[in-house]
Each structure stands twice: as structure tokens, then as C-alpha cells.
C-alpha positions in Angstrom: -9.5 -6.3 -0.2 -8.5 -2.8 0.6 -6.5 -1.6 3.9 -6.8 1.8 5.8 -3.2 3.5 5.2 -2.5 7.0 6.2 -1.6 10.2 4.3 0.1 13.7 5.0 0.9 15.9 2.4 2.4 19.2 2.4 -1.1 21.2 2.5 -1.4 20.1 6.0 -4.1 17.0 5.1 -4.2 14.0 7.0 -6.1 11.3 5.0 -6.9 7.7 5.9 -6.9 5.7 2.4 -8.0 2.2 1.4 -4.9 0.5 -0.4 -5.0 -2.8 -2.3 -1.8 -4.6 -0.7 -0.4 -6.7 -3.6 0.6 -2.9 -5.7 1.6 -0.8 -3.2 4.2 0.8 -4.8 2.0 1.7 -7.5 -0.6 2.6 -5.5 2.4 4.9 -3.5 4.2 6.6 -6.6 0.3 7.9 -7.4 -1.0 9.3 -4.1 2.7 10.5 -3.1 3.1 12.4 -6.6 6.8 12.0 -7.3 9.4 9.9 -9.4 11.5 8.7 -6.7 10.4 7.0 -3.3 12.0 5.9 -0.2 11.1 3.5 2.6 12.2 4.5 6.1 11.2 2.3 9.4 10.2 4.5 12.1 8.6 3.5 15.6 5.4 5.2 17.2 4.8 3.9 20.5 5.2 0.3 19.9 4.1 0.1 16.5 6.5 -0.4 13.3 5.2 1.5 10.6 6.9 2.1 7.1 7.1 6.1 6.4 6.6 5.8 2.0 8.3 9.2 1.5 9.2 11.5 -1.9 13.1 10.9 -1.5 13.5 14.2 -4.0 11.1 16.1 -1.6 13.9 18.6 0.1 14.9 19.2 -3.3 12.0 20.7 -4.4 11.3 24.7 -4.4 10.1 25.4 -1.1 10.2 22.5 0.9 8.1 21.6 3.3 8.7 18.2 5.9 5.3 16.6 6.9 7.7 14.2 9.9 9.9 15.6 12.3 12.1 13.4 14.2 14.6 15.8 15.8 16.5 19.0 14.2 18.4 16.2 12.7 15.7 14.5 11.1 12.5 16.0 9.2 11.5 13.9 6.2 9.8 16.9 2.9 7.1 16.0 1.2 3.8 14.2 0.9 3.8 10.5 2.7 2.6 7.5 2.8 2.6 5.7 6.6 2.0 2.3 6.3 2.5 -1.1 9.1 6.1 -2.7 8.6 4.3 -6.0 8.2 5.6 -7.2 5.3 7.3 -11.1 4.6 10.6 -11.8 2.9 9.6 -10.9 -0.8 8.7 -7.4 0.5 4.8 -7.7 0.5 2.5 -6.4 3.3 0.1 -8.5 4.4 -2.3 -5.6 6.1 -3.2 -2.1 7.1 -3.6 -0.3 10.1 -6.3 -0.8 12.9 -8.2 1.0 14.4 -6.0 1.1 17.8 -2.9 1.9 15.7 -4.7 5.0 13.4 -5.7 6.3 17.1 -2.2 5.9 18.2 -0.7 7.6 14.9 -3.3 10.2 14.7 -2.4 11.2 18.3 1.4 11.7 17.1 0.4 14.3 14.5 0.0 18.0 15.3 -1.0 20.9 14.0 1.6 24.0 13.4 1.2 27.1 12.4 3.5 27.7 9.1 3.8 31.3 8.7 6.2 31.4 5.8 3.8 29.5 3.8 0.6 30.3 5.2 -0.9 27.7 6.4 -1.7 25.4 9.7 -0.5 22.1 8.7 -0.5 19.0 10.1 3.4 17.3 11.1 3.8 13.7 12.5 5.5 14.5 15.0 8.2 11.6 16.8 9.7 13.6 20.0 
């Protein structure tokens, strides 16, 4: 069984994928495109989700964030957002619904990137 997850990458793409639930890691290490991952909790509205995020993305020649807390907190580089439903062994048990993708997608906007470009799409938390 397969569970709608969300995607931005650095393009400015917002995609909803399909993830199988018992390799998510796998499944996050392929779509994100890097060596190194990590997991940060954030909170949209009421909903706990579980930003999957290339931990070496600031590193990397031009960076670009794809969510931006604050001028404290932007997180580079493509990302995975999935619900922080998950039990004690670290598995999630589902993905988003339909409420929760409207709720997300209403938290991302588009911003004009003129050093790269491009009109990308930023999760925005403020």
C-alpha cells in the first residue's frame, strides 16, 4: 500500500508522491538525491509532520532552502514532508490526507529567485 507524501526540491517543484511505508528511508535517500539525511519535526497548523531533508544541502555550491522558518531557520535542499506518525521502532504507519495536503499546500509559496532565475516554490512556517 502506497501513501501520498510531499516533495519540494530546489527547482521550485512541489510533488505529491506515493511511498511504500515499511522503506522509507530508502525510498527518501532516492527522491532526495543525497548521501546524508536528517529528520526535523516541524508543526503546520496542527499537524506534525516530519521535514526528510539533505543535511549536506547548505554545503553544496549554490544553495538553495526549499523551508523557511525565520532568518534563523531555512532548511537547503530538496525535501521530503512526511506525517510524524510513526511508533516506537521508528516506522510510520500512514501518509497524508487529503485535509492535511490542502493545509500543507496552502503553507507553500511561490518566490521569485532572481539570483538563480527562477520562481520557486518555499514552504513557508511564519
Amino acid at each position: 500500500m502506497k501513501n501520498p507524501i510531499i516533495k519540494i526540491d530546489t527547482k521550485g517543484n512541489v510533488t505529491q508522491l506515493d511511498f511504500e511505508l515499511n522503506n522509507v528511508l530508502e525510498q527518501a535517500y532516492r527522491e532526495i538525491e543525497c548521501d546524508l539525511i536528517d529528520i526535523i519535526t516541524i508543526h503546520i497548523d496542527d499537524i506534525a509532520v516530519d521535514v526528510i531533508v539533505d543535511d549536506e544541502g547548505l554545503m553544496k555550491e549554490n544553495p538553495i532552502y526549499t523551508v523557511y522558518a525565520n532568518e534563523e531557520m531555512q532548511l537547503f535542499g530538496n525535501v521530503l514532508l512526511v506525517p510524524n506518525d510513526i511508533n516506537h521502532e521508528g516506522e510510520y504507519h500512514r501518509g497524508f490526507t487529503d485535509k492535511e495536503i490542502t493545509v500543507i499546500q496552502n503553507n507553500i509559496k511561490e518566490l521569485v529567485d532572481f539570483e538563480n532565475g527562477l520562481i520557486r516554490k518555499v514552504l513557508m512556517l511564519i
